[in-house]
N, C-alpha and C positions, 0 to 999 in steps of 0.2 A: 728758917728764920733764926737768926742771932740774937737772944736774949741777954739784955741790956741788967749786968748787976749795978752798977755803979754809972751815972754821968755829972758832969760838970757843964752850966751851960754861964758862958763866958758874953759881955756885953760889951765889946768892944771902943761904942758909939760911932760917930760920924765921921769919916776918916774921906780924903780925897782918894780916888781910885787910884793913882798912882804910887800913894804913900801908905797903905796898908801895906804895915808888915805883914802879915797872914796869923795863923798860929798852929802849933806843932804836940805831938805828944811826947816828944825828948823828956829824958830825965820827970817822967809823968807814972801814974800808975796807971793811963787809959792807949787803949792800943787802939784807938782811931780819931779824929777829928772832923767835923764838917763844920765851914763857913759858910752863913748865909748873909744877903744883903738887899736891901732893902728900902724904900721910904721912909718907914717906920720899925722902929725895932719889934711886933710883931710881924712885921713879913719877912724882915732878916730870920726869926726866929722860924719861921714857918717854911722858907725856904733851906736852912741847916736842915728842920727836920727832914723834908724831904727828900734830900739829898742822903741821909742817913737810912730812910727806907728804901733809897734804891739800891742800897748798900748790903739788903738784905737786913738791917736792923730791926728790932721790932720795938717802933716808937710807940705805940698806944698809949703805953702807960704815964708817959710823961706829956704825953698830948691831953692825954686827961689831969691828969697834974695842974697844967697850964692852960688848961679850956678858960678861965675866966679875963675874958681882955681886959678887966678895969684893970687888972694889975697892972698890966704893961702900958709905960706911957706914949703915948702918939708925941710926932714928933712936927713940931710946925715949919711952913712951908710959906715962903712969897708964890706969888704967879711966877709959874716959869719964863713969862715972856719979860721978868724983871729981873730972871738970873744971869749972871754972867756965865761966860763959857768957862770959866772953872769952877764953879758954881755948880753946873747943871751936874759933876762926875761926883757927885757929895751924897753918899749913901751912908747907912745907918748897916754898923758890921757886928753878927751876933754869932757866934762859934759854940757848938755842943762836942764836948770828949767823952767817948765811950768808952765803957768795958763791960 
C-alpha cells in the first residue's frame, strides 16, 4: 500500500463528456491523478477514490476526512425522459492528486 502524504481533491463540475479536458499532474508536486464522475459530485468523488485504491493508494484517511455527505452538494436532475441527447452525456467531474 502507497501511503498518501499530501492530496488535492479538485471539483471540476459538470462538463459534457466530450468536452472534459481531463486533468494532469504537470508542473504539480503530486505524482498521480485520478478522475472520477458521476451524477453527483459525491459519486464522482467516490468513484476517483476508487480508482485510486485500485492504484494501490491507501485512501482511508480521506474517506474518513470526507465521510460526512451534508458537505458535499447533490446535484439536481429533470427526469431523464426530459433530457435531451446531449443532455443525457452531462456528468459531474471530481479529480483527487496524490503524493
Amino acid at each position: 500500500m502507497k501511503t498518501i502524504s499530501k492530496y488535492q481533491i479538485i471539483d471540476h463540475g459538470v462538463e459534457h463528456s466530450q468536452f472534459f479536458s481531463g486533468c494532469g499532474t504537470a508542473f504539480t508536486e503530486y505524482e498521480s491523478v485520478y478522475t472520477g464522475i458521476g451524477d453527483t459530485p459525491f459519486e464522482a468523488l467516490e468513484d476517483a477514490l476508487n480508482d485510486a485504491s485500485m492504484d494501490d493508494w491507501d485512501c482511508e484517511h480521506i474517506e474518513n476526512e470526507l465521510s460526512d455527505k451534508s458537505d458535499i452538494p447533490e446535484t439536481e436532475h429533470e427526469d431523464d425522459d426530459e433530457l435531451s441527447d446531449d443532455a443525457s452525456e452531462l456528468y459531474h467531474y471530481v479529480s483527487i492528486r496524490v503524493k
